[in-house]
C-alpha positions as CSV (number, residue, x, y, z in Angstrom):
1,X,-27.0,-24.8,43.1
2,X,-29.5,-28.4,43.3
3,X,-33.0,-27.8,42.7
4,X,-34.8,-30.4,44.2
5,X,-38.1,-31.3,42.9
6,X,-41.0,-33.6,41.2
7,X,-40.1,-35.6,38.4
8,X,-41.4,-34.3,35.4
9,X,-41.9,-35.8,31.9
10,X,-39.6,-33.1,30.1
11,X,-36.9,-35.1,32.2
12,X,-36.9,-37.9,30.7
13,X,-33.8,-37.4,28.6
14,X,-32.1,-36.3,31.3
15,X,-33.2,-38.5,33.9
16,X,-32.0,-41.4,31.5
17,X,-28.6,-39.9,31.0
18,X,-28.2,-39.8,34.9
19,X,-28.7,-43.7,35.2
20,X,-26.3,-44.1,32.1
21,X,-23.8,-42.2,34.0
22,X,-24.4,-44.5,37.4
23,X,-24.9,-47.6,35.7
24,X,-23.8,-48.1,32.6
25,X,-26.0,-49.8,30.3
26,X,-26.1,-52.8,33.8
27,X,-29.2,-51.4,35.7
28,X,-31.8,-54.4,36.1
29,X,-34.1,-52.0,34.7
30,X,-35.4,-51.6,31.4
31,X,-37.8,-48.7,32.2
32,X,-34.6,-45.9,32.7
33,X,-33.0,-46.9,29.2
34,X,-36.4,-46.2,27.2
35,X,-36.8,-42.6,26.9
36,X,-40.6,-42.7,25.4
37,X,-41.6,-45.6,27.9
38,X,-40.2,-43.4,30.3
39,X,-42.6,-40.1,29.4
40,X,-45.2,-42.5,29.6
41,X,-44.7,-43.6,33.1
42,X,-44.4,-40.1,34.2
43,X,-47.2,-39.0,32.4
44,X,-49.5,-42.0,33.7
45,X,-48.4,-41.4,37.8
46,X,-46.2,-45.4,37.1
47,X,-43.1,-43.7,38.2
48,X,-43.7,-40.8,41.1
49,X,-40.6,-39.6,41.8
50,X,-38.4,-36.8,43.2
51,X,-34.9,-35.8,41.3
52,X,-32.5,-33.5,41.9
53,X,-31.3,-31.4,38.6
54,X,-27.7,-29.2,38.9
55,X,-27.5,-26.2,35.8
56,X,-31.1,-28.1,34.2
57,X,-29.5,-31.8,34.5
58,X,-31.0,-34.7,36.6
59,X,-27.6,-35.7,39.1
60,X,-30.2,-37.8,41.6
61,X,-33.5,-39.5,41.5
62,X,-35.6,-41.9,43.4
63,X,-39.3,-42.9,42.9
64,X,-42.1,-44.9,44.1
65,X,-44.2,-47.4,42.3
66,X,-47.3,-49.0,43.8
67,X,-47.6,-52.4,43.2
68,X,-51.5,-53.0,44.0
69,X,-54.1,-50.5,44.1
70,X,-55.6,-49.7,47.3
71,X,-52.6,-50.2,49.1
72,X,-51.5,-47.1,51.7
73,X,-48.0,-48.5,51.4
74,X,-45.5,-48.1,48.5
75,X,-42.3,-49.3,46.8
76,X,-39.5,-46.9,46.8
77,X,-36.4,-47.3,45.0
78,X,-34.5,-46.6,41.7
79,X,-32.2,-44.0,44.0
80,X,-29.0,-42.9,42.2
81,X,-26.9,-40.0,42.9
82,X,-24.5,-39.0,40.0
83,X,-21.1,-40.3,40.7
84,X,-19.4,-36.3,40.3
85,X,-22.3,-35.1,43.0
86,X,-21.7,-37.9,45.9
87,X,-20.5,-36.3,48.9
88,X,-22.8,-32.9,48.9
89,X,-25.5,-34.7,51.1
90,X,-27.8,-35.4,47.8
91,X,-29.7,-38.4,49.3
92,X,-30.7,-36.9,52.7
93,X,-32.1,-34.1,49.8
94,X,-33.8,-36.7,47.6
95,X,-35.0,-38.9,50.7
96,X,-37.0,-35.7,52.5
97,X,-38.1,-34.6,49.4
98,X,-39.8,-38.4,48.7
99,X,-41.2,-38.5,52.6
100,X,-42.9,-35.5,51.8
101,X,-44.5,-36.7,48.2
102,X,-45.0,-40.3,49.4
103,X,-47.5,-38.1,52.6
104,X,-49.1,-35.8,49.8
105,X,-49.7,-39.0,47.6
106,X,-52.2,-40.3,50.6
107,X,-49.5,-43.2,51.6
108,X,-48.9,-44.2,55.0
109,X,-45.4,-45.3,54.3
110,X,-42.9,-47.1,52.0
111,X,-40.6,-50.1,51.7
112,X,-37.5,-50.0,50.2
113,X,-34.5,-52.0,49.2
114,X,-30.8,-50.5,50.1
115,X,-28.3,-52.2,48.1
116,X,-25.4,-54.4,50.4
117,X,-23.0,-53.2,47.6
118,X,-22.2,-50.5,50.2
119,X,-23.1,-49.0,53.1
120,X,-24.3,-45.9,52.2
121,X,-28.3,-46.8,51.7
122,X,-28.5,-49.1,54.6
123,X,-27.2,-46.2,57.0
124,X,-29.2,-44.1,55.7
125,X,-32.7,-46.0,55.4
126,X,-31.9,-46.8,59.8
127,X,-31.1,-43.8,60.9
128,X,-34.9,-42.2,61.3
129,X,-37.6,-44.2,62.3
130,X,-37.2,-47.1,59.3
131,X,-36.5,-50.5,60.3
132,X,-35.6,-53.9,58.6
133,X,-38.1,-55.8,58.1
134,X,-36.7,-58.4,55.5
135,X,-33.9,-59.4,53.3
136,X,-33.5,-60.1,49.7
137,X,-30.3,-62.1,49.0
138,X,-28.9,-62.4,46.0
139,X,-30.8,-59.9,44.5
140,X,-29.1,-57.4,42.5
141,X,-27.1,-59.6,39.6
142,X,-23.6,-59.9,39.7
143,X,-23.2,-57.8,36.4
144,X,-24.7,-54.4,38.0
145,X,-21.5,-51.6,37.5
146,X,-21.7,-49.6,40.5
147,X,-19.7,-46.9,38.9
148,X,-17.3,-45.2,41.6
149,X,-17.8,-47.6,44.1
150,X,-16.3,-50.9,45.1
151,X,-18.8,-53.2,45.0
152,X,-18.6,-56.9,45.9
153,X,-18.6,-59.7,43.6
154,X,-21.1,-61.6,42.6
155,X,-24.6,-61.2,43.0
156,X,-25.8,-59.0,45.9
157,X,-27.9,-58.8,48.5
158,X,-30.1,-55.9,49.3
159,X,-31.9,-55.0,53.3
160,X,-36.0,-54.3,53.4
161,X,-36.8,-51.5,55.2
162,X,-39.8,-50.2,56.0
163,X,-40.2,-46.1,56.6
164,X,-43.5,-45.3,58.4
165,X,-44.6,-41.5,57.6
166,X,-48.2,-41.4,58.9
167,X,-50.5,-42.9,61.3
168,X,-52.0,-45.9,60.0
169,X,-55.2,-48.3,60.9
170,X,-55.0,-50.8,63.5
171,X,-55.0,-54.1,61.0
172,X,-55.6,-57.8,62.0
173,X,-53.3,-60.3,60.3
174,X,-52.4,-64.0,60.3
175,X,-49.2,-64.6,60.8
176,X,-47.9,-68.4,60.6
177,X,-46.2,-69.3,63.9
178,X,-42.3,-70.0,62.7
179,X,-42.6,-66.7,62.0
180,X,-44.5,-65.0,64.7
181,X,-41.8,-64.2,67.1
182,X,-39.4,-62.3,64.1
183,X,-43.0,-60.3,63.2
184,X,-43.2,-59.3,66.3
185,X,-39.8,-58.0,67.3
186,X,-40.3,-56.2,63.3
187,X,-43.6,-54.3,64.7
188,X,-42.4,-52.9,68.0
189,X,-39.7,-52.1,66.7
190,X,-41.3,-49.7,64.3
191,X,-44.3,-49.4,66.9
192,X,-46.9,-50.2,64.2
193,X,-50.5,-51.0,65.1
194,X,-50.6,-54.3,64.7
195,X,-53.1,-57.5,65.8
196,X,-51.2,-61.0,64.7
197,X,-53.8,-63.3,64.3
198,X,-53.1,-67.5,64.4
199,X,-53.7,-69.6,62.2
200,X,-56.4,-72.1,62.5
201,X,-56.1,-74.0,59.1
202,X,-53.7,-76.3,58.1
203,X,-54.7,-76.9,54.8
204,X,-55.7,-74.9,51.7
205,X,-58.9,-73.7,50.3
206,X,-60.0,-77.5,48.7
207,X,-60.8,-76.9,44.9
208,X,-59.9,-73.6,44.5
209,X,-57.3,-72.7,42.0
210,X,-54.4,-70.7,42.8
211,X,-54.9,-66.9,41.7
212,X,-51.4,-65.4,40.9
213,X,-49.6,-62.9,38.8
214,X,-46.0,-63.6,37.9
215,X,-43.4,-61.6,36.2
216,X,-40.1,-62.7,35.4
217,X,-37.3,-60.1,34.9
218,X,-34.6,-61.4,32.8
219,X,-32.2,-58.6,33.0
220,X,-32.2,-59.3,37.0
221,X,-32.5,-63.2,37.1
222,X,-35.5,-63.1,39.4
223,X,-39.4,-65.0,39.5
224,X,-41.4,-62.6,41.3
225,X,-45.2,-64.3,42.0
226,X,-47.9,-62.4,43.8
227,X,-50.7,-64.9,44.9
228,X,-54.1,-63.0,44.9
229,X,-55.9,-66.0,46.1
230,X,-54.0,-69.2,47.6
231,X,-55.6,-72.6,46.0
232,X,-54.6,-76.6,46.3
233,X,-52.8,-76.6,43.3
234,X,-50.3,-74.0,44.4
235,X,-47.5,-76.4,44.7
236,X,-48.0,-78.1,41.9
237,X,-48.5,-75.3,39.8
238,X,-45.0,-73.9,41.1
239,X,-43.1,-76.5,38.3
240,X,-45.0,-73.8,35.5
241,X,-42.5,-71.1,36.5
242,X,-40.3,-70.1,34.6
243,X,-36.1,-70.8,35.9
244,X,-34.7,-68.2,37.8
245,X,-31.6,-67.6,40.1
246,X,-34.3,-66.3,42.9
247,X,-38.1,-66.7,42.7
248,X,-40.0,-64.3,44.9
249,X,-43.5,-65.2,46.2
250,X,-46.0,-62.6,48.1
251,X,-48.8,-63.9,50.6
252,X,-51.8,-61.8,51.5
253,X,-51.8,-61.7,55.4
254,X,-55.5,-61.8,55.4
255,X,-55.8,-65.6,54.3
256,X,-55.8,-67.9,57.3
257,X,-54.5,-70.1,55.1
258,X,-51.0,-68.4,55.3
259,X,-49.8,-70.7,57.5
260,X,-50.4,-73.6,55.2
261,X,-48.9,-72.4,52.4
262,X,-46.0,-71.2,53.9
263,X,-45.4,-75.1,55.5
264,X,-45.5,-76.7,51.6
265,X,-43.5,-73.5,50.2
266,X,-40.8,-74.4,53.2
267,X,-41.4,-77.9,51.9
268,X,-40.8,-77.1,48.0
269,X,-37.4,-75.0,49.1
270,X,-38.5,-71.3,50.2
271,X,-37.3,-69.4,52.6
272,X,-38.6,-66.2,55.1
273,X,-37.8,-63.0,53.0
274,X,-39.6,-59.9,54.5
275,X,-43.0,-59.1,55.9
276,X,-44.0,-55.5,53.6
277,X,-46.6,-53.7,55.4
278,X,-49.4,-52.0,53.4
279,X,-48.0,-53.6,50.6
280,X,-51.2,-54.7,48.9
281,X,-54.8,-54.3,50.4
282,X,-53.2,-55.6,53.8
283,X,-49.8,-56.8,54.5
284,X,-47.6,-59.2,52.1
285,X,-45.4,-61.6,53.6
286,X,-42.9,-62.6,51.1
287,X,-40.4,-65.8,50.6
288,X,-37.7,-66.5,48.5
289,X,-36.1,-69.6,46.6
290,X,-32.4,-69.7,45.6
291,X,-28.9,-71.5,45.8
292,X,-28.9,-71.3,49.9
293,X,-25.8,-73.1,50.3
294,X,-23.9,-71.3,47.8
295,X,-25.0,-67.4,48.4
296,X,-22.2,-64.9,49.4
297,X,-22.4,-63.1,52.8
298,X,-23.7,-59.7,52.6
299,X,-22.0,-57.0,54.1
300,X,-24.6,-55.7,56.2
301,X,-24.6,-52.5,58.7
302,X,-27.2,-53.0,61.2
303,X,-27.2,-56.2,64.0
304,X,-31.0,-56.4,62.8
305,X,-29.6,-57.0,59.7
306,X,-27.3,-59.6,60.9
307,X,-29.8,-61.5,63.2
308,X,-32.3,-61.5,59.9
309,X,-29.6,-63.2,57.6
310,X,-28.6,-65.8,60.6
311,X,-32.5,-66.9,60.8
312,X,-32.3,-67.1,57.1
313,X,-29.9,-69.2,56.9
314,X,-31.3,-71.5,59.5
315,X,-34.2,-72.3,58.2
316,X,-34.5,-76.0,57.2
């Protein structure tokens, strides 16, 4: 018998032994190998999660995290399903289960990352009403053990997928025009109420500085950069990262300068990534920078998935 239910901060232990038992001591993150850091998410609402527990022991789990407040949109992610309980139909379980917290929570909807390593997650994040809108390559690092599973090598790629759950407001965006005819075929595809706006700037605010947060994960390789406020230093600024395999950069799709930075990101080496809706106070458009030449084709499910990659990898 599987109870499914809310995380709770008596799990902890348990929860940690689960991703131990999935992982190994490889998963990109810290959080599930730090029992009192994790009571302390729990307790604080950082990690919202459903898990499923067999005889009192967590065997599945998947959360959300918010990433801005005021969003109506989340993050899910951090899924696993204990290697002895694959098979019994655990992640339809877990997935309801997080639809229905993710609705209680006040959230219109989530994005989420299912791994290329197999095809289990993409399948299943399709097969309702979510759709790609994005894809992160080379994002899970080559030294992730997928234990029971035959996972590529190298460094892997993972889908973005967002899962609508609740009517949401009509919202006006910008959207800069090499990218306004894949947006489009992302919103009707998951019929979301949408108004793409052009852009009528080419430049950036003059003598404003950039507003950004950046955090680097070193167990995953990876830059991620959320610009709060674009500014005409941005590019400049960009040789203060730190050096990563892939750097990650979110735009607020309320700027009509979008458009503009996206042209001298393009310029400096990024590429389209994934448009998240109700990712931050509106939606994030986000880009990515890595070794284009030299990245490994994913093995994707869906012919979205494969027509996303191909525009990728077009891009000049």
């Amino acid at each position: 018998m599987v109870d499914i239910r809310q995380l709770r901060t008596g799990d902890a232990q348990s929860l940690h032994r689960c991703f131990v038992r999935c992982y190994g001591e490889s998963y990109a993150n810290d959080l599930f190998y730090d029992v009192d850091a994790l009571v302390s998410a729990i307790a604080q609402k950082q990690l919202l999660s459903v898990v499923a527990l067999h005889n009192g022991e967590v065997v599945g789990h998947t959360g959300l995290s918010i990433k801005h407040p005021g969003a109506v949109g989340a993050e899910a992610g951090n899924t696993v399903v204990d290697p002895a309980m694959r098979g019994q139909g655990l992640l339809g379980k877990l997935g309801g289960a997080l639809r229905d917290l993710t609705v209680a929570e006040g959230y219109v909807g989530y994005v989420h990352y299912p791994t290329t390593a197999h095809d289990i997650m993409q399948k299943a994040a399709t097969s309702g009403t979510g759709r790609e809108t994005g894809l992160m390559l080379d994002y899970v690092p080559a030294d992730v053990d997928y234990v029971d599973i035959d996972a590529p090598e190298g460094r892997i790629a993972a889908t973005v997928v967002y899962q609508p759950l609740a009517d949401c407001a009509l919202e006006q965006v910008f959207v800069p025009a090499q990218y306004a005819a894949r947006l489009e075929r992302f919103r009707d595809a998951l019929d979301l109420p949408r108004d793409f706006l052009n852009c009528t700037t080419n430049t950036l605010p003059v003598g404003k500085t950039a507003q950004w947060d950046v955090v680097h994960n070193k167990k995953r390789d990876l830059v991620w950069v959320d610009i709060v406020q674009p500014g005409d230093d941005l590019i400049e600024r960009l040789d203060s990262l730190p050096e990563a395999a892939v750097t990650h950069i979110d735009l607020r799709m309320n700027e009509d300068s979008i458009e503009a930075a996206v042209d001298l990101l393009t310029e400096a080496g990024f590429r389209f990534c994934a448009w998240l809706p109700n990712f931050a106070e509106t939606d994030v458009l986000r880009l990515q920078k890595l070794d284009f030449a030299g990245v490994p084709t994913p093995q994707l499910v869906t012919d979205e998935a494969k027509v996303i990659l191909a525009e990728v990898l077009a891009e000049n």
